[in-house]
N, C-alpha and C positions, 0 to 999 in steps of 0.2 A: 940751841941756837944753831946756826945755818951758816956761820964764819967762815968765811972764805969762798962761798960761791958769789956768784959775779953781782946780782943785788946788791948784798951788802955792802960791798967793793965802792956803786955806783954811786956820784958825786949827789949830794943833795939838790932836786933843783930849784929855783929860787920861789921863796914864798910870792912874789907878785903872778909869778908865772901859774904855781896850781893855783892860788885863790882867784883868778881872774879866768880860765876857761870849766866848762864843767866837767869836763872830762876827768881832770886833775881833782878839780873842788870836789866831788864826787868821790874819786879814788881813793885820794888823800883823805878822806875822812875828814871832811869840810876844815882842814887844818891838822889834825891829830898826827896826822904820817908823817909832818915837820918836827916833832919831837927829835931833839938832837939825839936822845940815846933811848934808845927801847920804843921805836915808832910804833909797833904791834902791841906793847903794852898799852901805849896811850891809847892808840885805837879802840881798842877792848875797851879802857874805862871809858872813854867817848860811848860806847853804846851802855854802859849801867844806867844813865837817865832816862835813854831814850828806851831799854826795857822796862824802867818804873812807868813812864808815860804809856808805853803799848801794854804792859801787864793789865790795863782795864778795859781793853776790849774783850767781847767773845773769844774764849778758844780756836776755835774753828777760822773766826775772822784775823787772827794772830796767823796762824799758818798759811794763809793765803796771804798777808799780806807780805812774811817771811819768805814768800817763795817770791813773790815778785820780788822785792828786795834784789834774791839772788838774783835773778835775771837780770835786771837792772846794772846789778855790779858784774855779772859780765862781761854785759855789752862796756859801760863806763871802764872798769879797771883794765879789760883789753884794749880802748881805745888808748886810754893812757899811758900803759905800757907800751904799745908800737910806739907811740910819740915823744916818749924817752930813750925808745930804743932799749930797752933792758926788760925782758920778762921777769913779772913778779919784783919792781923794785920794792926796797924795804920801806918805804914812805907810803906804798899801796896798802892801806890799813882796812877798807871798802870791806874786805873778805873776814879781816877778823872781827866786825862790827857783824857782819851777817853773822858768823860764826859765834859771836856769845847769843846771843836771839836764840839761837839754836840749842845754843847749850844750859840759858834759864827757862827753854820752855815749862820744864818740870816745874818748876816755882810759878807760874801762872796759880790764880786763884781757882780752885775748886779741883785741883788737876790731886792731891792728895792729903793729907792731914801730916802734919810732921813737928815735933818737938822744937824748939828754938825760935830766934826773931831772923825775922826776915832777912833785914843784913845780913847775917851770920851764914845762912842759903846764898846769896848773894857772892859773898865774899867766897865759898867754895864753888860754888859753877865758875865765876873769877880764875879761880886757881888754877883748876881743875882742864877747865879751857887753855889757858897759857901751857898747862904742862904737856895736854893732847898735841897742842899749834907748835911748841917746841922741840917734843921728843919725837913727834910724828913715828909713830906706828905704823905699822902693815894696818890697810893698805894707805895710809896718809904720806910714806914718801912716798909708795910708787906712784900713787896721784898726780905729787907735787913735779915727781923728776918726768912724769911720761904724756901728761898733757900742758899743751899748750894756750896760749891765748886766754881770753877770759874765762874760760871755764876753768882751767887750768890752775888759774891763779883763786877762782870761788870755791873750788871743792872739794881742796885739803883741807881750806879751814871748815866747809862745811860740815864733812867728817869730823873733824875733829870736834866740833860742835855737838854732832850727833853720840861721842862716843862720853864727852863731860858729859852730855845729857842724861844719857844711860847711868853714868857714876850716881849724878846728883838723884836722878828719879828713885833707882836703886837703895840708898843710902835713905833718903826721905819714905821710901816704903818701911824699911828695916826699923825705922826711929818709930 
């Protein structure tokens, strides 16, 4: 966790306010970033549905649409951060929702054969994610502390996405 830099600090703003522009409704993970304690957890679970939902497209058509995604949450989570005034608040959940997409790619259908029930896959990219977005590794601070703006805010968790990924894909090859 990220205690004591200025996000965290930052007051929550009021749930009428993101749910009513898109910028925020966006940002915020259509609600999820109001979570009074651990907004980035809630976020992350905010997207396990909506990876069971995308799990049944094409491969190929998953990664295009995960990249728009990111784009999207740049532009969105930078707008809404100039408009709070606080880069990267902690209620900008937008990045961690890209960021497990990222990191259940491996678990897509056809992507490997692997031991266990789905959940169980599920529940370790889960982790797995939280641990990369929290412990932030080389290079995921310097990401986080050296850009700015929406990108800034999309491409630590992005990283960190790609590096669960790598665990999960890993670990699903070995089984």
């Amino acid at each position: 966790m990220n205690l004591g830099r200025p996000q965290d600090r930052a007051p929550r703003p009021p749930a009428n306010l993101v749910l009513s522009t898109p910028e925020h409704l966006i940002a915020f993970g259509f609600g999820a970033g109001l979570a009074p304690w651990a907004p980035g957890t809630a976020g992350t679970l905010a997207a396990v549905p909506l990876w069971v939902v995308l799990s049944w497209i094409p491969w190929p058509a998953y990664l295009m649409l995960v990249a728009a995604l990111f784009g999207v949450g740049v532009f969105f989570c930078g707008r809404s951060a100039r408009l709070l005034g606080v880069h990267d608040h902690s209620g900008i959940v937008f990045d961690e929702i890209v960021g497990f997409l990222v990191a259940a790619a491996p678990l897509l259908p056809g992507q490997s054969v692997a031991a266990g029930p789905l959940w169980a896959w599920l529940l370790a990219a889960f982790v797995a994610f939280r641990f990369f977005d929290i412990v932030k590794p080389p290079p995921i601070r310097q990401l986080d502390r050296s850009l700015h703006g929406g990108l800034g805010i999309m491409l630590d968790d992005f990283v960190a996405g790609i590096y669960a990924g790598a665990v999960i894909g890993i670990a699903r090859w070995i089984m």
